[in-house]
C-alpha positions as CSV (number, residue, x, y, z in Angstrom):
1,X,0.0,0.0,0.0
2,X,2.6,2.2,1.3
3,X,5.1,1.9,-2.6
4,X,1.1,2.5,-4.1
5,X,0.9,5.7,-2.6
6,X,4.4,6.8,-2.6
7,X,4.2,6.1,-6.7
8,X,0.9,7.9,-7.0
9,X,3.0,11.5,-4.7
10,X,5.8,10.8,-7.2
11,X,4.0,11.1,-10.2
12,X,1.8,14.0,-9.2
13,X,5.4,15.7,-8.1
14,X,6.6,15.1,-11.7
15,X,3.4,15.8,-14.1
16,X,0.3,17.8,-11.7
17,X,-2.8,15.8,-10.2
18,X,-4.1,16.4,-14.2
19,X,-1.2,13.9,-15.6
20,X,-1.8,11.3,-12.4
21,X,-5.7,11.6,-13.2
22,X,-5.2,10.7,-17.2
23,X,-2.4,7.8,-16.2
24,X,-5.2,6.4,-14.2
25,X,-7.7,5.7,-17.2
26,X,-5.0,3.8,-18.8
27,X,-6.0,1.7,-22.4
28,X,-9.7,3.2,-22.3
29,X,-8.9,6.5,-22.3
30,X,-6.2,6.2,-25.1
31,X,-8.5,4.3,-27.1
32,X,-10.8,7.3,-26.5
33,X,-8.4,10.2,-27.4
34,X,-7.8,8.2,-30.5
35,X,-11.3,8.2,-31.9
36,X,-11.8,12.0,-30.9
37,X,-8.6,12.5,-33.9
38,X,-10.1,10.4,-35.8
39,X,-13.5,12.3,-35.6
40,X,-11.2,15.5,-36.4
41,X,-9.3,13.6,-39.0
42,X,-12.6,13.1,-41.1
43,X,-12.8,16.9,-41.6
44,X,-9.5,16.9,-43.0
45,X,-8.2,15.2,-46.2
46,X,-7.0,11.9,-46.4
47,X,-9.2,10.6,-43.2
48,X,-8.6,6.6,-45.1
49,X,-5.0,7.4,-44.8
50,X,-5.7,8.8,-40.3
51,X,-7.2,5.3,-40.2
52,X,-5.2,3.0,-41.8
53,X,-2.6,4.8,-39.8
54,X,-4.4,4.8,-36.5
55,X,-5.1,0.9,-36.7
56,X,-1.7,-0.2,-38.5
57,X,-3.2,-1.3,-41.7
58,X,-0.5,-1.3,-44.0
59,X,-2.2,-2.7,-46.8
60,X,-4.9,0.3,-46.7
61,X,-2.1,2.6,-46.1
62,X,0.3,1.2,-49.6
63,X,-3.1,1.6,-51.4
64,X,-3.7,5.5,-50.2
65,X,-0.3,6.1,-50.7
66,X,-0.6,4.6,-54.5
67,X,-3.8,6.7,-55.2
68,X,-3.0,10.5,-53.6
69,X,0.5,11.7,-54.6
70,X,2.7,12.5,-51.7
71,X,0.4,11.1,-49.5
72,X,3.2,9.8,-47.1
73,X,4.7,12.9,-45.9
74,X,1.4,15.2,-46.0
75,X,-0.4,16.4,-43.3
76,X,-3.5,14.5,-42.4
77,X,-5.0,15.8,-39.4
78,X,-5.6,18.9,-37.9
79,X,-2.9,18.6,-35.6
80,X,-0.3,18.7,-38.4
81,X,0.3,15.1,-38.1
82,X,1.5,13.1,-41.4
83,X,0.9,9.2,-41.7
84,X,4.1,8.4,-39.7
85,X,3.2,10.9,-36.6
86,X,0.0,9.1,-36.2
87,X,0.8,5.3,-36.6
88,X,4.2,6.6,-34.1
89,X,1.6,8.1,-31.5
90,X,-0.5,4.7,-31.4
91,X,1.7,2.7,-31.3
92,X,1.9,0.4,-34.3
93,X,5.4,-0.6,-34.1
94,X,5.4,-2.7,-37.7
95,X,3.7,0.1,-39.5
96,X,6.2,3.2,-38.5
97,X,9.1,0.3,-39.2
98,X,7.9,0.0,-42.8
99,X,7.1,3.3,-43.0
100,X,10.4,4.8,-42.1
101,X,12.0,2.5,-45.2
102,X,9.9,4.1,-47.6
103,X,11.0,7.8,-46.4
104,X,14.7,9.5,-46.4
105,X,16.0,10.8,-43.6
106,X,15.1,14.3,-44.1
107,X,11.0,13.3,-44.4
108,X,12.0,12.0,-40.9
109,X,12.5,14.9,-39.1
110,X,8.8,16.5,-40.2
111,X,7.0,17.8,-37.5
112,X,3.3,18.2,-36.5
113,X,2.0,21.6,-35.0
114,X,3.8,21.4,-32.2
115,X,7.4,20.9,-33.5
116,X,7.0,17.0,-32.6
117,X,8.7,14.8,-34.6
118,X,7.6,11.2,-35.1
119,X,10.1,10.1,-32.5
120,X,8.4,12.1,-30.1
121,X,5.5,10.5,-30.4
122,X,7.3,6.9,-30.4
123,X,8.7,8.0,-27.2
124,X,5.5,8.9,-25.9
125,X,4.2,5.0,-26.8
126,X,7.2,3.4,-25.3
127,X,8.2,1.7,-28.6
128,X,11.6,1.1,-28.3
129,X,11.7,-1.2,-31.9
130,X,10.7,1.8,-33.9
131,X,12.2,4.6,-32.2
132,X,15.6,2.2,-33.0
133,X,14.0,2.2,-36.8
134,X,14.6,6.1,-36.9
135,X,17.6,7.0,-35.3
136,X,19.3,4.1,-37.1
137,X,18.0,6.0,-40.3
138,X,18.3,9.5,-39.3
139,X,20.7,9.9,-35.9
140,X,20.3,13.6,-35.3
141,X,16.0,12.8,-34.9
142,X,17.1,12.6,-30.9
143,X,18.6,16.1,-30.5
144,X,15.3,17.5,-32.4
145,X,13.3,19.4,-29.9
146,X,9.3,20.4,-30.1
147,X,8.7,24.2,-30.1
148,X,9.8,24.1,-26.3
149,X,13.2,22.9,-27.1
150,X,11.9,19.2,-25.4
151,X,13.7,16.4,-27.2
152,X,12.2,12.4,-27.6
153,X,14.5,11.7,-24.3
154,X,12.2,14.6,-22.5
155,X,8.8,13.2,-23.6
156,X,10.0,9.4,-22.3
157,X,10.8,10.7,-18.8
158,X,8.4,13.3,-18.7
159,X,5.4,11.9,-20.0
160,X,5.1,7.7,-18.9
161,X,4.8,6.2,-16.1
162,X,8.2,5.1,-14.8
163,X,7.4,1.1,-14.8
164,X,6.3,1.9,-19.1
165,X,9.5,4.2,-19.7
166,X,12.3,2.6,-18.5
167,X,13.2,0.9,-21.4
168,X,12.8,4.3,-23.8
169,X,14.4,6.5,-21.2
170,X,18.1,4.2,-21.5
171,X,17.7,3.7,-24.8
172,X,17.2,7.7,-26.1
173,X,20.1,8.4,-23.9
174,X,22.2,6.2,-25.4
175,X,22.0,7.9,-28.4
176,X,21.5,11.5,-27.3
177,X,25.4,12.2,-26.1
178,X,26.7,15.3,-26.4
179,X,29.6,14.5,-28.2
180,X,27.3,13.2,-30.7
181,X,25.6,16.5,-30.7
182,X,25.4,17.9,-34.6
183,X,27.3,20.9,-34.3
184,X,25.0,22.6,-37.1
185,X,23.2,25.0,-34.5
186,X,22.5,27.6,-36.7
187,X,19.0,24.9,-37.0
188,X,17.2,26.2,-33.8
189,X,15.1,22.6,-33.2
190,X,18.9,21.2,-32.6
191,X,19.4,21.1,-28.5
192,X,21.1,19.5,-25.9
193,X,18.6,18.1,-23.7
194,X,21.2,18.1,-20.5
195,X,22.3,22.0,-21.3
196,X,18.6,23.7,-21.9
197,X,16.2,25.2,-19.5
198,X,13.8,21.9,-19.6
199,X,17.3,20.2,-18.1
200,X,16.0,20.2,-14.3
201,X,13.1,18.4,-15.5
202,X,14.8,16.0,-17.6
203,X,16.9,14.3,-14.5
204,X,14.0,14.8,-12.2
205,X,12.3,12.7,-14.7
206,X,15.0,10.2,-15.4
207,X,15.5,9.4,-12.2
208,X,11.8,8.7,-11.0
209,X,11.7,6.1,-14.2
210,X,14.4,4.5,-12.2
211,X,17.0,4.8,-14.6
212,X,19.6,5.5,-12.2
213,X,22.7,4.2,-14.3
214,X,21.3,6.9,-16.7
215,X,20.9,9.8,-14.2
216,X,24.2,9.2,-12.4
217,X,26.0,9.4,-15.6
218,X,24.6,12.6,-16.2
219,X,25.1,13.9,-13.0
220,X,28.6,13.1,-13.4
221,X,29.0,15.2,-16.2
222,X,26.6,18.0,-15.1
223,X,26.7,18.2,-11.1
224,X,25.0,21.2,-11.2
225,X,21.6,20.0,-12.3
226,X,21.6,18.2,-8.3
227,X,20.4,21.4,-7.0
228,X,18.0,22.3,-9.7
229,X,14.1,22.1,-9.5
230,X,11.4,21.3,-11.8
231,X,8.9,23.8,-12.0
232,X,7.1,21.6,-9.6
233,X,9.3,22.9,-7.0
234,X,10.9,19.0,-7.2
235,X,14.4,18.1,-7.3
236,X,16.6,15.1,-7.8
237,X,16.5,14.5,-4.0
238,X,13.0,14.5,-3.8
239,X,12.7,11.9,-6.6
240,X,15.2,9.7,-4.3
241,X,12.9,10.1,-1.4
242,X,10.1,8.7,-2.9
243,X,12.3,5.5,-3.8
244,X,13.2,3.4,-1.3
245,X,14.3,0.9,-3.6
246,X,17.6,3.8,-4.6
247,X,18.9,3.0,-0.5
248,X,19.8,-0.9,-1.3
249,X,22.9,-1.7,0.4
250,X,25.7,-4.0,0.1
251,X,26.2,-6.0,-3.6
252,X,22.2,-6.2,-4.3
253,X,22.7,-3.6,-7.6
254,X,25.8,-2.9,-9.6
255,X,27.6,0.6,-9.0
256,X,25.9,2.3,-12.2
257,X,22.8,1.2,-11.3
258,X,22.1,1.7,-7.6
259,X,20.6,5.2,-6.8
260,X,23.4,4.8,-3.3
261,X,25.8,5.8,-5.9
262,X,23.5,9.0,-6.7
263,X,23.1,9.5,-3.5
264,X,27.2,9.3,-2.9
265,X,27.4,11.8,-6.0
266,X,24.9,14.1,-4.7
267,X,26.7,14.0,-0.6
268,X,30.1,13.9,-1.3
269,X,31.5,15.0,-4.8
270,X,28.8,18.0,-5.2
271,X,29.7,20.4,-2.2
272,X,27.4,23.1,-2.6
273,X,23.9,20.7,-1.4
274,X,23.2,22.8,1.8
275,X,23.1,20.6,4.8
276,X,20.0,22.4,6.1
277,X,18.2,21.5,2.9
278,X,19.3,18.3,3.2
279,X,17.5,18.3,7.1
280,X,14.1,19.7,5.4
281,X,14.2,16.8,2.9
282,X,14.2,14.1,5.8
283,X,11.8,15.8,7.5
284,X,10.0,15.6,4.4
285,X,10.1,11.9,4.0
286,X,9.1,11.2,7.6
287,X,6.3,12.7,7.0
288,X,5.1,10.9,3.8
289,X,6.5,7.9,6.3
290,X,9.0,7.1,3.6
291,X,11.6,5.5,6.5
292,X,13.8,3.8,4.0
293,X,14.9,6.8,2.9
294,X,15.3,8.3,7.0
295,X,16.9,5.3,7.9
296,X,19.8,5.7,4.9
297,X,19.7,9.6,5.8
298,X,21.1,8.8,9.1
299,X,23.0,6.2,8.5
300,X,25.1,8.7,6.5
301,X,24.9,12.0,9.1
């Protein structure tokens, strides 16, 4: 009961009570957001195209695409979606695979309304097989960002549950080093996810989908970003609270990934964490009776 509720305070730390409330409806309320595009689509041209998209009928699809020229990179909803965006955002993984053979790598980077590409959306669905389809086509797709400057990696963190995003999260950060960054920045949708303002965010994010090998790693390279908050107020420490799982001792979890070794990196290498805060934070946990978390707290003061 006690890891139900502490999941439930995490996730309304990271996304608002609004974001808790739509992770609760689950497959239902997907399947429902996807018929209300579809009911915009049909206003639009090329609704057989939203369709065949939306339910991962390639066979429809090859046939739209034969009878309407350009019909694979145009925009078919009102959202500014193409064929690719759409199939990406519900998740039918052999569709965007075949898909993304039959564009080049430019057509890849096409966004919707919102700057998103189609490996936004991918992230978004957890589908690690197609995201793995683009970036092997096109590498810089992960250091695209929306109109916010948020990158794929962002959207994984940000936007699933931690149990669904795990996977997506290592993955997109894999591939999203910064000395792979392309150095053409002159293109403003180029970012560095670790660098920009959404930064605080990002490892806040990271962390709570409990890829700690991922966060620490970052940490290392950007200590600073241990004393930055969301705009939820919500820091890296906070995240670590609400997991008692991070305070394993002893050889349970290799170095990389145990959140100990965050919590080392955050108590010992980064000197300016003010002790006081620190207090506040433990304070903080014993009152959401988190005592994992206490119990480590003392252990190390």
């Amino acid at each position: 009961m006690h890891s139900a509720m502490m999941d439930e305070s995490m996730m309304g730390m990271l996304g608002g009570e609004r974001f808790l409330e739509k992770m609760k409806q689950g497959e239902e309320q997907f399947k429902k957001l996807g018929g209300q595009q579809l009911d915009k689509a049909v206003t639009t041209k090329l609704p057989e195209l939203y369709r065949a998209a939306m339910e991962g009928n390639w066979k429809e699809a090859r046939c739209q695409f034969r009878s309407n020229q350009n019909a694979e990179t145009a925009k078919i909803s009102n959202l500014g979606m193409t064929a690719l965006h759409v199939a990406a955002s519900c998740g039918q993984s052999v569709f965007v695979q075949k898909l993304v053979g039959e564009l080049d790598e430019e057509q890849l980077e096409a966004g919707d309304q919102l700057g998103r590409t189609a490996l936004h959306h991918v992230a978004l669905a957890a589908d690690v097989d197609a995201a793995k389809a683009m970036v092997n086509k096109n590498p810089i797709l992960p250091y695209l960002g929306d109109v916010n400057k948020h990158t794929a990696l962002f959207y994984a963190a940000k936007w699933r549950k931690p149990s669904e995003s795990k996977k997506m999260v290592e993955y997109l950060y894999g591939v999203s080093r910064e000395e792979n960054l392309p150095r053409d920045l002159q293109r403003r949708d180029v970012c560095n996810a670790f660098t920009d303002d959404s930064a605080p965010d990002l490892i806040v994010a990271i962390t709570a989908s409990g890829s700690y090998d991922a966060a620490l790693r970052i940490l290392e390279r950007y200590p600073e970003l241990a004393l930055k908050k969301n705009d939820k107020g919500t820091s890296i420490l906070h995240v670590l609270a609400m997991k008692p799982k991070a305070f394993r001792r002893g050889n349970e979890l290799s170095p990389l990934r145990s959140g100990s070794m965050i919590w080392y990196q955050l108590t010992t290498r980064i000197q300016q964490i003010d002790a006081q805060q620190l207090h506040s934070l433990n304070i903080w946990a014993c009152s959401l009776k988190v005592w994992k978390f206490c119990v480590y707290f003392i252990s190390v003061y």
